[in-house]
C-alpha positions as CSV (number, residue, x, y, z in Angstrom):
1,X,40.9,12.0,105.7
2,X,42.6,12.2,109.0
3,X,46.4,12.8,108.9
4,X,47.0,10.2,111.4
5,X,44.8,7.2,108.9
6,X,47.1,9.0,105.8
7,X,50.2,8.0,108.5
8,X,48.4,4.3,108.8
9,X,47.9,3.8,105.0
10,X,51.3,4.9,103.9
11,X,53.2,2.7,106.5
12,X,51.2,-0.1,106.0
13,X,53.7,-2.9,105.2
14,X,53.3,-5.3,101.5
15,X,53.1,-8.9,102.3
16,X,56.6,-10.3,101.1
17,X,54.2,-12.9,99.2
18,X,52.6,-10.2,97.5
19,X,56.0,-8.8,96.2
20,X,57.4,-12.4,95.1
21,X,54.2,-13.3,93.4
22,X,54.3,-9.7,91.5
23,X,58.7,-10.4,90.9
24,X,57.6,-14.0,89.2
25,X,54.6,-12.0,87.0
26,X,56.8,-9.8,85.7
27,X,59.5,-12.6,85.6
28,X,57.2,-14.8,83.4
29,X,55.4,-12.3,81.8
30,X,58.5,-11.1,80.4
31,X,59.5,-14.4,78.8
32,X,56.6,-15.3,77.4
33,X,56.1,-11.8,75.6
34,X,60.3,-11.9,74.3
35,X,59.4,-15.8,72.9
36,X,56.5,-14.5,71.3
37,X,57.7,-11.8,69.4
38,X,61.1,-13.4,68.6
39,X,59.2,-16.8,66.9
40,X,56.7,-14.3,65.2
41,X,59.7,-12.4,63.9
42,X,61.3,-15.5,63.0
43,X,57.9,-16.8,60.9
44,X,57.1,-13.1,59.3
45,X,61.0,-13.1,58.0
46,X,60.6,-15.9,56.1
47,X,57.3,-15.2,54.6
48,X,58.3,-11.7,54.0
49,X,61.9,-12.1,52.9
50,X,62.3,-13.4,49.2
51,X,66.3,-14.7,50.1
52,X,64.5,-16.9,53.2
53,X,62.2,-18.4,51.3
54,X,64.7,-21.9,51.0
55,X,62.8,-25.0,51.4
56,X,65.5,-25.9,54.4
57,X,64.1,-22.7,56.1
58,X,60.7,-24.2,56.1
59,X,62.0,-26.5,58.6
60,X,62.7,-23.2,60.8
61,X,59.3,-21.7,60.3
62,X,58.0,-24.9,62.0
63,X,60.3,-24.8,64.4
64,X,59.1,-21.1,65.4
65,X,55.9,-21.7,64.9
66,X,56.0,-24.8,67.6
67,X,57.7,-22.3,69.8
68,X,55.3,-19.6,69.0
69,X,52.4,-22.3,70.2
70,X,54.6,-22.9,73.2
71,X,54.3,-18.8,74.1
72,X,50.0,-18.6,73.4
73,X,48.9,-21.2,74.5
74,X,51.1,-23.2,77.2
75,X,53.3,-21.0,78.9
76,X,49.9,-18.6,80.0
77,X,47.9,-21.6,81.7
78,X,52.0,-22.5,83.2
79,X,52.0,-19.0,84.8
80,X,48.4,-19.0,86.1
81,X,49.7,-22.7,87.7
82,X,52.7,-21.1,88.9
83,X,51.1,-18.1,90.4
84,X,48.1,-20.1,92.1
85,X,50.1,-22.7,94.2
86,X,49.5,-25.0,91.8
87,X,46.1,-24.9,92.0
88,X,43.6,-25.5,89.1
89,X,40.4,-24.7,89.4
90,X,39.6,-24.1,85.2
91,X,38.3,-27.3,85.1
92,X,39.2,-31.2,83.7
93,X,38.8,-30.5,79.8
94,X,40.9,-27.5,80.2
95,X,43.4,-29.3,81.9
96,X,43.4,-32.5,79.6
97,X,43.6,-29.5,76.4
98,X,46.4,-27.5,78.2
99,X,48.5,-30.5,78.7
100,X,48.2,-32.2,75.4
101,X,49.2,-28.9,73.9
102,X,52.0,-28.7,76.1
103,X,53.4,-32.1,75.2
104,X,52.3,-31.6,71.7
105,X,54.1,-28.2,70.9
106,X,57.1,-29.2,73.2
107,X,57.8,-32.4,71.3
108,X,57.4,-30.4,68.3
109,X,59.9,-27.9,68.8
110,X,62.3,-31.0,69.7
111,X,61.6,-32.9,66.6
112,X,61.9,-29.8,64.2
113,X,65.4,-29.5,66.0
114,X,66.4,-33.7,65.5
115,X,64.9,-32.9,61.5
116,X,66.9,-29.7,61.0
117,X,69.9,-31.4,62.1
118,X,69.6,-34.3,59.6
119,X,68.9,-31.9,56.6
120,X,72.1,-29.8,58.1
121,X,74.2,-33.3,58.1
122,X,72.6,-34.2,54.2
123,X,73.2,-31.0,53.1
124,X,77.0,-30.6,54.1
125,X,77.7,-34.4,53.1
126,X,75.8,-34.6,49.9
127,X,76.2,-31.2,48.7
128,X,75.9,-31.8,44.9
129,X,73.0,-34.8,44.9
130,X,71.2,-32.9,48.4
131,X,70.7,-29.7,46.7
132,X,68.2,-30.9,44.3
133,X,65.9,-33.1,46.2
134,X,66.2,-30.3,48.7
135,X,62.6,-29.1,48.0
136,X,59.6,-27.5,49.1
137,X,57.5,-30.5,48.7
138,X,59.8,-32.6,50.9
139,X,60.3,-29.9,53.6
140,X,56.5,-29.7,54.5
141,X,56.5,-33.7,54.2
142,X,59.0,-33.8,56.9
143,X,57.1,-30.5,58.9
144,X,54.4,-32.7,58.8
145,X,55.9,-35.9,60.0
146,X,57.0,-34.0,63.1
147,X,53.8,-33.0,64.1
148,X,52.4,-36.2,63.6
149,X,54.8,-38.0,65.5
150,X,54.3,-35.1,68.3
151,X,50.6,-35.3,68.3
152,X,50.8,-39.4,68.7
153,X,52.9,-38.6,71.9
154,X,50.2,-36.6,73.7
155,X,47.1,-38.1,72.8
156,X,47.0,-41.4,74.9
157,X,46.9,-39.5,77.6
158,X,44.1,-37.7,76.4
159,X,42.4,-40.8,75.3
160,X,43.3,-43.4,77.4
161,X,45.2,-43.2,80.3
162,X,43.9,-39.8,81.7
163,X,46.0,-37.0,83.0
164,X,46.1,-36.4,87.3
165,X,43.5,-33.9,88.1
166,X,44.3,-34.3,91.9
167,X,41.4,-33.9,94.3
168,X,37.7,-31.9,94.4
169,X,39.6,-30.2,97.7
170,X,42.7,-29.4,96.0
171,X,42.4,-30.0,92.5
172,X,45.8,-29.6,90.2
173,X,46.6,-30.3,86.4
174,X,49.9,-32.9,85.5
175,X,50.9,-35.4,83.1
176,X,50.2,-38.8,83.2
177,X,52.9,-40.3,85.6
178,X,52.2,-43.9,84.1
179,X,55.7,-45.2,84.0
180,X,55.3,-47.0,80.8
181,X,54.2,-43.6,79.4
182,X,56.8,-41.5,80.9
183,X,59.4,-43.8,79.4
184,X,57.4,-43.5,75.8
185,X,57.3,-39.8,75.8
186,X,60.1,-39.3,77.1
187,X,62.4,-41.6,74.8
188,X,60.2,-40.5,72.0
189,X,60.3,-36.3,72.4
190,X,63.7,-36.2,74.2
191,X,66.3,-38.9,75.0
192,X,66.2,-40.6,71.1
193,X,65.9,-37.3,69.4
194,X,69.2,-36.0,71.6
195,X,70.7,-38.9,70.6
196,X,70.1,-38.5,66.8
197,X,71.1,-35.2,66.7
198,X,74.4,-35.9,68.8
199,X,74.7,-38.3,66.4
200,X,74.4,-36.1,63.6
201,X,76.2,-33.2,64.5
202,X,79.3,-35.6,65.0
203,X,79.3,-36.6,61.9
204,X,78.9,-32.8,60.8
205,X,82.0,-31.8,62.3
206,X,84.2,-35.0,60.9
207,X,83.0,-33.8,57.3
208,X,83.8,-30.6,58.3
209,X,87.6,-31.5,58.7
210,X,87.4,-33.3,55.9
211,X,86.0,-30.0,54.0
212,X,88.3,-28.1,55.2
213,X,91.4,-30.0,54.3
214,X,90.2,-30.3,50.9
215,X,90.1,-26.4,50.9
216,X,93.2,-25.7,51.6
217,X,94.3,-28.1,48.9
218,X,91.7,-26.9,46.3
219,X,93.1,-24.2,43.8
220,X,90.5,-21.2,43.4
221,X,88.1,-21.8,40.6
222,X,85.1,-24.2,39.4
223,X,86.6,-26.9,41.3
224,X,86.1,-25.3,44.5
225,X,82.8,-24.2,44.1
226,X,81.1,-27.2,45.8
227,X,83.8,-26.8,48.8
228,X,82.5,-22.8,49.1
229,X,79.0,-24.6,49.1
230,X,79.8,-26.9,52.0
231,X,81.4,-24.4,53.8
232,X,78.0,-21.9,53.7
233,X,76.2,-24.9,54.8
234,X,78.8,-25.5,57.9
235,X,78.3,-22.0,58.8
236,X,74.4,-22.7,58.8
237,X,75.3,-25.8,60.9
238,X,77.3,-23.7,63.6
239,X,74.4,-21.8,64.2
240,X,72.5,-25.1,65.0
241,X,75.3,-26.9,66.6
242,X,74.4,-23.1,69.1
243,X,71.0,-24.1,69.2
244,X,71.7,-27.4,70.3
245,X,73.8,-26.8,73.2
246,X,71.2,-24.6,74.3
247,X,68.6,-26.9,73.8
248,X,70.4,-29.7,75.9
249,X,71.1,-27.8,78.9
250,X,68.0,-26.2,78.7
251,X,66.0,-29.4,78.7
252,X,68.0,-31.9,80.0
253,X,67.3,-31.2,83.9
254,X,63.6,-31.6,83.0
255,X,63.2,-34.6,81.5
256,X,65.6,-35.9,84.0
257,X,62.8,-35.1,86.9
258,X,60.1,-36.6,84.6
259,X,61.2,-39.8,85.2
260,X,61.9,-39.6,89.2
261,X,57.9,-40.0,90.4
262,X,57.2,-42.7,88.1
263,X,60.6,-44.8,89.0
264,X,59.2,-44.6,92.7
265,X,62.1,-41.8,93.5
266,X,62.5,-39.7,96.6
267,X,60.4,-36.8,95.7
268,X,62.2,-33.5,94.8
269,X,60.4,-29.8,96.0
270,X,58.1,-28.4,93.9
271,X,60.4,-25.4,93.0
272,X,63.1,-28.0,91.3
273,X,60.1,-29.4,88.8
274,X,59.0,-25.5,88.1
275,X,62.1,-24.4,87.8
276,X,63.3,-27.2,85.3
277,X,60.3,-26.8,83.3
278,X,60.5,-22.8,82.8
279,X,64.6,-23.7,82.2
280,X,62.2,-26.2,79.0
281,X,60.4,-23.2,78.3
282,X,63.0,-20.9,78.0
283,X,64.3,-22.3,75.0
284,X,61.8,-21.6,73.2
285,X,62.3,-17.9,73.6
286,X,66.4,-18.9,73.0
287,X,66.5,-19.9,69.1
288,X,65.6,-16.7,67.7
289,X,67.9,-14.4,70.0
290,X,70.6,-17.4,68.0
291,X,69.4,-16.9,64.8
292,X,69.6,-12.9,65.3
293,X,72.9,-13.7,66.5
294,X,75.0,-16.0,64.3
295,X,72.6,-16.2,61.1
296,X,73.3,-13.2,58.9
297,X,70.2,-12.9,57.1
298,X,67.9,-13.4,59.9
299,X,70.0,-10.5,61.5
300,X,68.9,-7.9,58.6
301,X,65.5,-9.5,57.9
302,X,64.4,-9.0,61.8
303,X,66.3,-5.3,61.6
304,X,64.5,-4.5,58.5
305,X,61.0,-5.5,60.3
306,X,61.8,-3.5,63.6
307,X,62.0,-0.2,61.4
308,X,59.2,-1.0,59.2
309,X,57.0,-0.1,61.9
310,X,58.3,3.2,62.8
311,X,59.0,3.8,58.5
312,X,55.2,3.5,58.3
313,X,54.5,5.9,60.9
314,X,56.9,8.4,59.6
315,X,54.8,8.2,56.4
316,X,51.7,7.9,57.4
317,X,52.0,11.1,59.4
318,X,52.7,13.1,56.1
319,X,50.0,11.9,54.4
320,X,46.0,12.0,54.5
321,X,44.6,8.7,53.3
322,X,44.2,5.3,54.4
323,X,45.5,4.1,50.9
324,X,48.8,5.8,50.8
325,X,49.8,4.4,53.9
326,X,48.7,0.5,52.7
327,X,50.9,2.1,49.7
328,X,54.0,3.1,51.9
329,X,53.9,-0.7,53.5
330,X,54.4,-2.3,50.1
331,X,56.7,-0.4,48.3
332,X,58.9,-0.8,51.5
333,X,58.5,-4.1,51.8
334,X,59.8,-4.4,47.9
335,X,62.5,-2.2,48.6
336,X,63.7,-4.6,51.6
337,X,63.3,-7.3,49.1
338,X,65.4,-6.0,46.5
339,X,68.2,-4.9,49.0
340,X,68.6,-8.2,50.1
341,X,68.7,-9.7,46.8
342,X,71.0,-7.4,45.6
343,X,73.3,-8.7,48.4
344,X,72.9,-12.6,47.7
């Protein structure tokens, strides 16, 4: 090749869309890869960790998991949106299946958060009677009221009112913007749930102080047993009180744009509705990096998984058979086990 086309090739300038669109990529790519593997570590800890196996956990296994569905299968068609001008040319059924999954594992994640609050405020304020119908039987009840309730707030649009496809010359996927279903999703997979849970964690932190109090005026022994039980569940709670902060600020300028269009507002840009629905997004990838955080066991279960990996490599590379290594995995997943136990 000619030195002076080598000259051309190498000074030829990258569109400053081309850089932005490949910044947002990795941007995107990026979160939807850390809320993936945080969720899946959240799920595999409690499966695999005999001290997380409590039926209030369960209640954080759904939580993941809604968050996990939020990662695979919403956030993906979101970023092909984002990255195509919000152009989608994949079709109406894909669009009417992305969207009812979005509203569907969004309103789940919420909902697990409004249920794990109210077993956080039963468990702190009826520590004695709570304890004991605190079981695994009622925990998937409630796992499954919440998806119910989440799947009846995306299927009319799926059934009857139709999402906006926008037109064959510029075709685009959105929500129904039906005011009188903006103001039923919305109340039902935001604004009531906030309230409950505001509610609730009020409540919380007046038994708290009353906890507390009774503490300090407890003497050591069987009689303050119940008060050490409380104060393990408060501890629990501070963690979720975390989660909730971040939840609200996370969604909160979202749902405040989902009602603008339908109330016949002034439209906002397009980057304020994207940028408030990644902020949604976001927390889904946010509850695990909490729980690693503030939640002790969490903290050693997900450690104990990230050196798995690399403990079964180191063993499988001193030995020959496929056995051994399948071996290797299951004595050190006992060890882990008994470790923790040992440290209940």
């Amino acid at each position: 090749m000619p030195p002076s086309k080598q000259w051309h090739l190498r000074r030829r300038p990258v569109h400053p869309a081309t850089l932005s669109a490949l910044a947002l990529s990795l941007c995107l790519g990026a979160l939807i890869g850390a809320t993936a593997v945080g969720n899946a570590l959240v799920c595999l800890s409690v499966c695999l960790v005999r001290r997380l196996r409590h039926p209030s956990n369960h209640l954080l296994v759904s939580l993941a998991a809604s968050d996990l569905c939020v990662a695979l299968l919403v956030m993906p068609p979101a970023m092909y949106l984002e990255l195509s001008g919000h152009r989608w040319d994949l079709g109406r059924a894909a669009c009417d299946a992305w969207v009812s999954m979005d509203v569907a594992s969004c309103t789940a994640s919420i909902l697990n958060l409004c249920m794990i609050s109210v077993d956080r405020y039963l468990a702190i304020t009826r520590p004695l009677t709570y304890g004991v119908r605190r079981t695994a039987r009622r925990a998937w009840a409630c796992i499954a009221a919440v998806w119910l309730l989440a799947a009846l707030i995306s299927v009319p649009p799926l059934l009857v009112l139709g999402n906006e496809h926008g037109t064959p010359d510029s075709p685009t996927c959105l929500v129904c913007q039906h005011l009188a279903y903006q103001l039923y999703a919305t109340l039902g997979a935001f604004y009531i749930p906030l309230a409950v849970m505001l509610f609730v964690y009020w409540r919380i932190h007046r038994a708290a102080k009353k906890v507390i109090e009774a503490e300090h005026r407890a003497r050591p022994g069987p009689r303050s047993r119940s008060l050490r039980v409380v104060l393990r569940e408060r501890k629990a709670s501070i963690t979720l009180g975390i989660i909730l902060t971040a939840f609200t600020a996370c969604w909160l300028p979202f749902f405040a744009l989902a009602l603008v269009r339908p109330l016949g507002g002034k439209p906002l840009p397009e980057v304020a509705h994207s940028f408030a629905l990644w902020l949604g997004y976001a927390n889904s990838a946010l509850n695990p990096v909490i729980y690693v955080t503030f939640h002790h066991d969490f903290r050693r279960a997900f450690r104990d998984l990230l050196c798995l990996r690399c403990q079964t490599q180191a063993s499988g590379s001193s030995t020959t058979g496929g056995g051994s290594s399948s071996g290797t995995v299951r004595q050190l997943l006992g060890s882990r086990d008994n470790h923790l136990n040992s440290l209940a």
